[in-house]
C-alpha positions as CSV (number, residue, x, y, z in Angstrom):
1,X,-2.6,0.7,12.9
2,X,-0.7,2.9,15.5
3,X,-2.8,4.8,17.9
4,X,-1.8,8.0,18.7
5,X,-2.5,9.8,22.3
6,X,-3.5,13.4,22.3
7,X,-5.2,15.9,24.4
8,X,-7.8,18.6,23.9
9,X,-7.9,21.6,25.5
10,X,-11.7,23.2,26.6
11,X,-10.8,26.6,27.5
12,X,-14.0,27.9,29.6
13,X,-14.1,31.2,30.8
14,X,-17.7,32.7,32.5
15,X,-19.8,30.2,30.0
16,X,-17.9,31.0,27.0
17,X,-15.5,28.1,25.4
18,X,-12.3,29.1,23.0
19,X,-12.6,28.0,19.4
20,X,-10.2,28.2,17.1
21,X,-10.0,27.9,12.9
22,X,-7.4,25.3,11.6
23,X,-4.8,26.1,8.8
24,X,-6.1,24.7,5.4
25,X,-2.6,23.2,5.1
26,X,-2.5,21.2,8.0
27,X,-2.2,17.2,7.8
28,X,-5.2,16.5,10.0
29,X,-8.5,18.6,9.9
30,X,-7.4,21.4,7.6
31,X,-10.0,24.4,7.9
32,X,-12.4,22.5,10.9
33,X,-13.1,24.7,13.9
34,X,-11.6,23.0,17.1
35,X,-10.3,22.9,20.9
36,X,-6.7,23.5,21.0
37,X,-4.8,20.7,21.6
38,X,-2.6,18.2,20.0
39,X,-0.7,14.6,20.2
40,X,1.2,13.3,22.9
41,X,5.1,13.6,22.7
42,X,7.5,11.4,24.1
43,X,9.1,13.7,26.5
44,X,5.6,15.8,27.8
45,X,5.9,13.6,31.1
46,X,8.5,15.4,32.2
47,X,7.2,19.3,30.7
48,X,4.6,18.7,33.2
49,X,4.3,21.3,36.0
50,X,4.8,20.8,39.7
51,X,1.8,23.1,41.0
52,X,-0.5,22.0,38.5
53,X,0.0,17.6,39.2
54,X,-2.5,18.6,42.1
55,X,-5.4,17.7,39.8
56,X,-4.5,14.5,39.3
57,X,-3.7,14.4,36.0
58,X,-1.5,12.0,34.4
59,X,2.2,13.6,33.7
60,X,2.5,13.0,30.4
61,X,-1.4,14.3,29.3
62,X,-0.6,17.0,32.1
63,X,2.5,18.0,30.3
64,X,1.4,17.5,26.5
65,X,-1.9,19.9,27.5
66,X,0.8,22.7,28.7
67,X,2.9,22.7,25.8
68,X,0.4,22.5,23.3
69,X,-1.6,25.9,25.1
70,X,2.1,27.3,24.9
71,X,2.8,26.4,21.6
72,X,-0.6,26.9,19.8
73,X,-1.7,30.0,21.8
74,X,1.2,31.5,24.0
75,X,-1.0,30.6,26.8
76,X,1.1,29.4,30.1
77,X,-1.4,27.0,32.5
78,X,1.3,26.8,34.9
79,X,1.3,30.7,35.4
80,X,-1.6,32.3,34.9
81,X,-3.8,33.9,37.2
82,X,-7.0,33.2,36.1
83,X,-6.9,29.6,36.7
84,X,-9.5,27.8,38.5
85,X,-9.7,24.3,37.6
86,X,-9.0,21.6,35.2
87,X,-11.4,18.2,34.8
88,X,-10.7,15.4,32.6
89,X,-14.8,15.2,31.0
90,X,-14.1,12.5,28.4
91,X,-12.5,10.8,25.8
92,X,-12.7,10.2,21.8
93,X,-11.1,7.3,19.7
94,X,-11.0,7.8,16.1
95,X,-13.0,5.0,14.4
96,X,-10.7,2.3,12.6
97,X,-11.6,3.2,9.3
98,X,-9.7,6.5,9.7
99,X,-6.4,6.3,8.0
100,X,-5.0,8.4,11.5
101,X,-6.3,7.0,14.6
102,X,-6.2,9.5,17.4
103,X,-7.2,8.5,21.4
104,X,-8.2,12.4,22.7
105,X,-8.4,13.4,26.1
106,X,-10.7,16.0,26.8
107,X,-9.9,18.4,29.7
108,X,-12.4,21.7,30.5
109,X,-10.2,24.2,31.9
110,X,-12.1,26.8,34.0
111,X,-11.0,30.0,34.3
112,X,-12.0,33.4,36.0
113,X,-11.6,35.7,32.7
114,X,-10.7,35.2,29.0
115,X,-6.8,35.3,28.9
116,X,-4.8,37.2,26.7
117,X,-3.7,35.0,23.8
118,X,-1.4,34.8,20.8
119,X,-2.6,31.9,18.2
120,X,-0.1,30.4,16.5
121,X,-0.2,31.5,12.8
122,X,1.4,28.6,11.4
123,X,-1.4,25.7,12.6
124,X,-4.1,28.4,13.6
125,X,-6.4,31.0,11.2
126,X,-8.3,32.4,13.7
127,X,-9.8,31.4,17.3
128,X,-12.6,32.8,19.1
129,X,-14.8,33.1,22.2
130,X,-18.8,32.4,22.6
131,X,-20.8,29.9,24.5
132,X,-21.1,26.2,23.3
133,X,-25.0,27.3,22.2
134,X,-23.8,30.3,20.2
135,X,-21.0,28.0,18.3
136,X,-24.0,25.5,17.3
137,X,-26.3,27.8,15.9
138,X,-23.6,28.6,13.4
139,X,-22.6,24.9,13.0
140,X,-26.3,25.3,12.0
141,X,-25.9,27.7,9.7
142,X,-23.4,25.9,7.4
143,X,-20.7,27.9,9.1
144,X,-18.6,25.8,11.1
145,X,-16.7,22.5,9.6
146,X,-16.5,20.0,12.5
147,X,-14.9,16.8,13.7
148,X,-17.3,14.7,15.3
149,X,-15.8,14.3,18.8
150,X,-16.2,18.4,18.7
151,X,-19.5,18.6,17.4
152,X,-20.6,16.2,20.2
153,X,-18.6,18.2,23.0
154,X,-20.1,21.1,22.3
155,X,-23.4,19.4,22.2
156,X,-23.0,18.6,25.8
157,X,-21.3,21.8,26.5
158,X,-24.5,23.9,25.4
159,X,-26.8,21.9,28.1
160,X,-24.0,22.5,30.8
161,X,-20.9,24.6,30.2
162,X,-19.4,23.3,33.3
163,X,-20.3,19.4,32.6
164,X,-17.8,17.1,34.3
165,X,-18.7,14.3,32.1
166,X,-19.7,14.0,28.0
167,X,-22.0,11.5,27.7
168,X,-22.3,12.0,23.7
169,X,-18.5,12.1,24.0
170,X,-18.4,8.5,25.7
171,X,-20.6,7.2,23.2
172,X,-17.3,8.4,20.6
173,X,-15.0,6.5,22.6
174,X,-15.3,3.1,21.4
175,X,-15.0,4.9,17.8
176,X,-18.3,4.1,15.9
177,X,-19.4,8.1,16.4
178,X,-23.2,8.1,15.5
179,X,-23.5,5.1,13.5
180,X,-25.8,2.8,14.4
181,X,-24.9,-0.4,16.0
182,X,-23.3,-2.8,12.9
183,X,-24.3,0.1,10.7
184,X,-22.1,2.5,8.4
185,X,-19.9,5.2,9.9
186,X,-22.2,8.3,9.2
187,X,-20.7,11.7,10.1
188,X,-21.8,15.2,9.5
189,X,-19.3,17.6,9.2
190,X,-21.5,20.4,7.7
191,X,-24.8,20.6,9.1
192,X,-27.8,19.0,7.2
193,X,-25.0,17.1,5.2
194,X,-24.1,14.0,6.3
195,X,-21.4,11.7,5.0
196,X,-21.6,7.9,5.1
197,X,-17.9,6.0,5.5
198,X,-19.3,3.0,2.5
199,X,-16.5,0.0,2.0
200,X,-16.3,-0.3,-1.6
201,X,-14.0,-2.1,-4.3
202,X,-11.9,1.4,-4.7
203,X,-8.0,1.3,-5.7
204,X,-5.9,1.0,-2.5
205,X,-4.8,3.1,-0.2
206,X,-8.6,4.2,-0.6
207,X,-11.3,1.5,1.1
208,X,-14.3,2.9,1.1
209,X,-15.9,5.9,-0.7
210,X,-17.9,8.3,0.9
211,X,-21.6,8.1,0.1
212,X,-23.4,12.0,0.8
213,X,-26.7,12.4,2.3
214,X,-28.4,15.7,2.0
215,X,-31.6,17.7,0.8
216,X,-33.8,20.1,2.8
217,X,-36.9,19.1,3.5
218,X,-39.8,19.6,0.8
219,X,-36.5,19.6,-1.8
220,X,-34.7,16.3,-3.7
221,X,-33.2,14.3,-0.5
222,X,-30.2,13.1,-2.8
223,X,-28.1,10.0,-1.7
224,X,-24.5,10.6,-3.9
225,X,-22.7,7.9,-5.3
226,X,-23.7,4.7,-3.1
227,X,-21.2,2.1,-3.9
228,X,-21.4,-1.0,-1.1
229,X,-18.2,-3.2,-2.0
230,X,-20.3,-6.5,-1.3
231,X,-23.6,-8.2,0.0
232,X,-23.5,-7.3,3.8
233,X,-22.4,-3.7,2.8
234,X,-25.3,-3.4,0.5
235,X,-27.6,-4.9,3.4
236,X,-26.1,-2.7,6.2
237,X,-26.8,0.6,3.2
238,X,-30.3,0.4,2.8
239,X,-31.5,-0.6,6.2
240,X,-29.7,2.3,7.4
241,X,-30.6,5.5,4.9
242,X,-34.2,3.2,4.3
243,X,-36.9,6.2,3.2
244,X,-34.0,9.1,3.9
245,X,-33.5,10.0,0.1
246,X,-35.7,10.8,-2.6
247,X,-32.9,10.0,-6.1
248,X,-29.6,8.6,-6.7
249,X,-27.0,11.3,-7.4
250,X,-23.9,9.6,-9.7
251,X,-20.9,11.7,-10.4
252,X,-19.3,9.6,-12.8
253,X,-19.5,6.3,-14.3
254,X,-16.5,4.5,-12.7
255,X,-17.7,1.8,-10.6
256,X,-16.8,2.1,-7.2
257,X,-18.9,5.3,-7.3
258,X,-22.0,3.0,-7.9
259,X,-22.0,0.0,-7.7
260,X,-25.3,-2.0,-6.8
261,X,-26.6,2.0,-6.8
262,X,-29.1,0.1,-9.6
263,X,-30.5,-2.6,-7.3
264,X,-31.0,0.2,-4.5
265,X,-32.7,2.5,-6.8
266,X,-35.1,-0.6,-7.9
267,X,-35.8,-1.1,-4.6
268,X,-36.5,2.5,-3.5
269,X,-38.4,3.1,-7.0
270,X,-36.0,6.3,-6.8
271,X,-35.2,8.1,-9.9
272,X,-30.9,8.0,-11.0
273,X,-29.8,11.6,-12.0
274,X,-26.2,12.1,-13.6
275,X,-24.8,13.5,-16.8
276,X,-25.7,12.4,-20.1
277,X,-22.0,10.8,-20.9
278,X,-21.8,9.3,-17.5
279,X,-25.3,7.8,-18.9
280,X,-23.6,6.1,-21.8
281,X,-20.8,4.9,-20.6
282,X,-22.4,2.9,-17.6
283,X,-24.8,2.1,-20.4
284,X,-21.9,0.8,-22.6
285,X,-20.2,-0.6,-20.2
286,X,-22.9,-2.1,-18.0
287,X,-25.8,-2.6,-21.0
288,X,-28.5,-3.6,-18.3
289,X,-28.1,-1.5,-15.3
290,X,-30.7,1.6,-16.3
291,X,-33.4,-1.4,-16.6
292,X,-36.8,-0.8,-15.5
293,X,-35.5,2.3,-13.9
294,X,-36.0,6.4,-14.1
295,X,-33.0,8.2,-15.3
296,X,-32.4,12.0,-15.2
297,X,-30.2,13.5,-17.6
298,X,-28.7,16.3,-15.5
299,X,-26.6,19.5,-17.3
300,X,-24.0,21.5,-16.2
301,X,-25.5,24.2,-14.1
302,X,-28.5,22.5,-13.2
303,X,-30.2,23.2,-9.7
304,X,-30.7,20.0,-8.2
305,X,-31.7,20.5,-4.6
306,X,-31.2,22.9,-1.6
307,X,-29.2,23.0,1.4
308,X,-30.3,25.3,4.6
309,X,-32.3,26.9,1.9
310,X,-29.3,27.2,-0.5
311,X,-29.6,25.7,-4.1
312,X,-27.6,23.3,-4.8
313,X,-26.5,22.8,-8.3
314,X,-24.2,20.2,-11.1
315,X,-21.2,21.5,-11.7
316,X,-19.2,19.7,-14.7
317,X,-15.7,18.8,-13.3
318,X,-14.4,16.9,-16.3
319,X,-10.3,15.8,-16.4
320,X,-10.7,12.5,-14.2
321,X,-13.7,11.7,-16.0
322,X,-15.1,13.8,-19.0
323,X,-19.1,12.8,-17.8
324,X,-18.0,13.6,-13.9
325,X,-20.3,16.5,-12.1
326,X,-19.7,18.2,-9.0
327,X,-22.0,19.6,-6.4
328,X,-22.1,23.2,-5.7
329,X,-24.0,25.0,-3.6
330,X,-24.8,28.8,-4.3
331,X,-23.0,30.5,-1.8
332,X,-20.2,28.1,-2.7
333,X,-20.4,26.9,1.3
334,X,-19.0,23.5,-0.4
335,X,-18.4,21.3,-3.2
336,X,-18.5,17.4,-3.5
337,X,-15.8,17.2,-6.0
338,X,-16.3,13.1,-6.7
339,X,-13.1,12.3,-7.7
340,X,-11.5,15.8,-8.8
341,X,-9.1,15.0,-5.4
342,X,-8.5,12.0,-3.3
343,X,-8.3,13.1,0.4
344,X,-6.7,9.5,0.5
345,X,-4.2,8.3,-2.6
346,X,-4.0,9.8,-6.0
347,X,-6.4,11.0,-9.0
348,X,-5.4,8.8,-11.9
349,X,-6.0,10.4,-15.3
350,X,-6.7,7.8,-18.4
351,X,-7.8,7.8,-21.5
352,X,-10.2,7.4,-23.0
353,X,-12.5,8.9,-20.2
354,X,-9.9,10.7,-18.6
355,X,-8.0,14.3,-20.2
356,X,-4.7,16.3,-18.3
357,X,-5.4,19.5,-20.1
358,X,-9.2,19.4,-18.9
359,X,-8.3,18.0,-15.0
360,X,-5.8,21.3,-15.2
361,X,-8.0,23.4,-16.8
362,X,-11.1,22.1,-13.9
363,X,-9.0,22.5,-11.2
364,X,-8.5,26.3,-12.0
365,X,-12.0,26.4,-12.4
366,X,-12.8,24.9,-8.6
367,X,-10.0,27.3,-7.1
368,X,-11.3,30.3,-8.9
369,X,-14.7,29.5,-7.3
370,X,-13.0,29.2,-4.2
371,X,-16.0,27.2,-2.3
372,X,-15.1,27.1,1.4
373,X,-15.4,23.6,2.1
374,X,-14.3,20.7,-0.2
375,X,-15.6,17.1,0.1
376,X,-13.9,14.3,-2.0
377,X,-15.2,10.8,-2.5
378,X,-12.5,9.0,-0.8
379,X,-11.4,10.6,2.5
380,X,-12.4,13.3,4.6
381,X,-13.7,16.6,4.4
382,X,-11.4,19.8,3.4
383,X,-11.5,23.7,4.6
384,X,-10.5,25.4,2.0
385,X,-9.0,25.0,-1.7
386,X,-5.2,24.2,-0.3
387,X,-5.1,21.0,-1.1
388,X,-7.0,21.8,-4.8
389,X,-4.2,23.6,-5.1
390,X,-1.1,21.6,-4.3
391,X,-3.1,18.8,-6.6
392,X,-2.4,21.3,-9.5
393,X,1.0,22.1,-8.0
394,X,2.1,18.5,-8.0
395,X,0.5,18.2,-12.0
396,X,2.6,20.8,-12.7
397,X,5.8,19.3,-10.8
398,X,5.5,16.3,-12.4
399,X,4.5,17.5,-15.9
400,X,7.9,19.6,-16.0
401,X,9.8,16.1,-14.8
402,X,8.0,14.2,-17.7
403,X,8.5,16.8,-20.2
404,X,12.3,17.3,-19.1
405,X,13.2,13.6,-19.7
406,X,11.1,13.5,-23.1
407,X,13.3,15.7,-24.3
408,X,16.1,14.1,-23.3
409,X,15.0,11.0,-24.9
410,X,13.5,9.2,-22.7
411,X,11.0,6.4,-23.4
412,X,7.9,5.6,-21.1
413,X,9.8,3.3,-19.2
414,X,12.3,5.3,-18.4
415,X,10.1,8.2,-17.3
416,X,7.9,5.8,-15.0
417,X,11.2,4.5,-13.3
418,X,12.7,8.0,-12.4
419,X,9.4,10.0,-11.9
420,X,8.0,7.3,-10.0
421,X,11.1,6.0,-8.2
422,X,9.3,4.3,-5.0
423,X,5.9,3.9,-6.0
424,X,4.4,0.3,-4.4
425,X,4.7,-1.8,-7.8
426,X,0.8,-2.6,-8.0
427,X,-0.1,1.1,-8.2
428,X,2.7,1.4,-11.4
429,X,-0.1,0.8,-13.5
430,X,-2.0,3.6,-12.8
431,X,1.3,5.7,-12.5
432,X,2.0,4.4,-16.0
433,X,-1.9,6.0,-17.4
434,X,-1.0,9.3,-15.8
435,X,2.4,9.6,-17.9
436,X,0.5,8.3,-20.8
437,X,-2.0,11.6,-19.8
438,X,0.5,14.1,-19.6
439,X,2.5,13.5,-22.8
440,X,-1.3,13.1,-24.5
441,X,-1.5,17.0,-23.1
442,X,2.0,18.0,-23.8
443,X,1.5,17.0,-27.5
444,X,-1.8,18.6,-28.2
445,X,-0.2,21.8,-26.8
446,X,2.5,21.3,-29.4
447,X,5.1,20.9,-26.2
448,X,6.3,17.3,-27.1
């Protein structure tokens, strides 16, 4: 997998480092709080001011860290005033699990007073000043969605705003972020919920599904949806999150959303909570996995822990899966939405689990709730209901193309070779179900 070389800008004036808010449209980290910055283009080296090579930076990062305080916030390094110093304090690689890999370079530019600037309202909602301790205390709050590499930066930053090295960053750089040695990625991009990167048998371009950590203390610690793909991820699971959860939290009954998730609970001696239909089908389909354990039927609605003193509660999200159930806090903070979105790939819809008219009508339902932070089984975290929303978009899109070519006549084949012209022949299949699922919807709407 390609690498690709970007920079990060620390903007530090008197104590006080420069956040800014992401677009919820953007490609990478939609809706996280950041450092300015940006990847590496091909002809930076040469963008890269005279005055400024003093400091010893390489041209290229030099002149990629210029443009992208230009572009992002109309902020000109090579001619300000207030400039007082710039030091390279560390380096992040993305971890190779990550379906971008990014190598950052961190530089803390010092300056005498804040500058005037002008974010760019096309990659940037908002940005902001406060010192590194201030930003934390929201992170701690639930207020702030963060990349790892920032959360650790500012870490550092709080003990010393003027910190020429990053040692939590250099633990980052060799891309395992806080997972323990041989362990499982584990992030936290909220605070107090922490996401664990588990390889499981998924459908491709999807490896892994992410397994969710959370619970205040004194309330349910709930592990969601552990699905280890084999033995040694199974072994490397439990000796990791050993005596960290209190239940098993399933949001549906397909099974790389929990597998071996039986064995663990025996093991624990830890209750399994999920809806009553996601109950019988693993039942049907797997007739010995509720064995010898505790089951919870959970409803719609149903508080089943708290976050930062929040309740969190089931939320039913059929469509995908007419048993699936979503978590929901109560100030809507966020929403583990199982498989209601793929932040990598796309939902199939099939029968006889799976209903078009209820994914639509669910989706609505999540975007009219509008929760601030969305957190899908496979892929990362999401600011915002965007990409909710151009889900439903694309529904529609295609829906219009199916229903256009029905009328004309077309048979399934037909439909599946001009709607899906492109599509990697193993995932036709699956293509192939979501036709089936649309023309299932058009026809009960009397449409087709």
């Amino acid at each position: 997998m390609k690498i690709i070389e970007a920079v990060t800008a620390v903007l530090n004036a008197g104590g006080e480092i420069y956040l800014v808010r992401r677009q919820p449209a953007l490609a990478a980290f939609p809706g996280y709080h950041a450092f300015p910055g940006g990847k590496v283009d091909a002809d930076d080296e040469a963008q890269a001011p005279g005055p400024l090579r003093r400091h010893g930076i390489a041209p290229r990062l030099l002149g990629a860290l210029t443009r992208e305080l230009r572009e992002e916030l109309g902020f000109d390094l090579a001619t300000t005033d207030a400039l007082r110093d710039v030091v390279q304090i560390g380096r992040a690689l993305t971890p190779p699990i990550a379906p971008l890999r990014y190598d950052t370079h961190f530089y803390r530019i010092d300056l005498d007073a804040r500058p005037p600037l002008a974010p760019d309202g096309d990659e940037i909602v908002e940005g902001g000043w406060a010192p590194a301790s201030v930003w934390l205390r929201r992170y701690r709050e639930g207020r702030l969605l963060l990349a790892p590499p920032t959360l650790m930066a500012l870490r550092d930053l709080a003990e010393d705003p003027h910190a020429s090295r990053l040692p939590r960053l250099e633990a980052f750089a060799d891309g395992r972020a806080d997972a323990i040695p041989e362990g499982i990625l584990e992030v936290e991009p909220l605070h107090g919920l922490r996401q664990c990167l588990v390889r499981s048998n998924t459908l491709p371009p999807a490896m892994h599904t992410n397994c969710f950590l959370l619970g205040d203390e004194g309330s349910p610690r709930l592990l969601v949806d552990p699905s280890p793909a084999d033995e040694a991820e199974y072994t490397r699971l439990a000796r990791q999150l050993a005596g960290r959860f209190d239940a098993i939290f399933l949001t549906h009954h397909h099974s790389d959303h929990h597998e071996c998730a039986d064995r663990l609970a025996r093991e624990t001696g830890v209750p399994i909570l999920c809806s009553a239909v996601t109950r019988r089908r693993i039942a049907a389909r797997w007739p010995r996995f509720f064995d010898d354990l505790e089951v919870r039927t959970i409803a719609d609605g149903e508080a089943v822990s708290r976050w930062l003193g929040r309740t969190v509660r089931a939320l039913a999200v059929p469509g995908h899966d007419d048993g699936q159930l979503a978590l929901l806090t109560e100030d809507r903070a966020w929403c583990i939405v199982g498989d209601l979105i793929q932040g990598i790939g796309t939902v199939v819809i099939a029968a006889p689990e799976g209903d078009m008219r209820a994914y639509f009508e669910t989706l609505e339902k999540v975007i009219a709730l509008d929760p601030a932070v969305i957190l899908p089984s496979h892929g990362p975290a999401l600011g915002g209901t965007h990409y909710l929303r151009a889900a439903l978009e694309h529904r529609r899109r295609r829906e219009r193309q199916i229903l256009d070519l029905h009328r004309r006549g077309a048979d399934e084949d037909r439909i599946l070779a001009e709607v899906y012209a492109g599509t990697p022949p193993p995932l036709l299949p699956f293509a192939r179900l979501n036709i089936q699922s649309h023309l299932a919807k058009l026809r009960a709407e009397n449409r087709a």
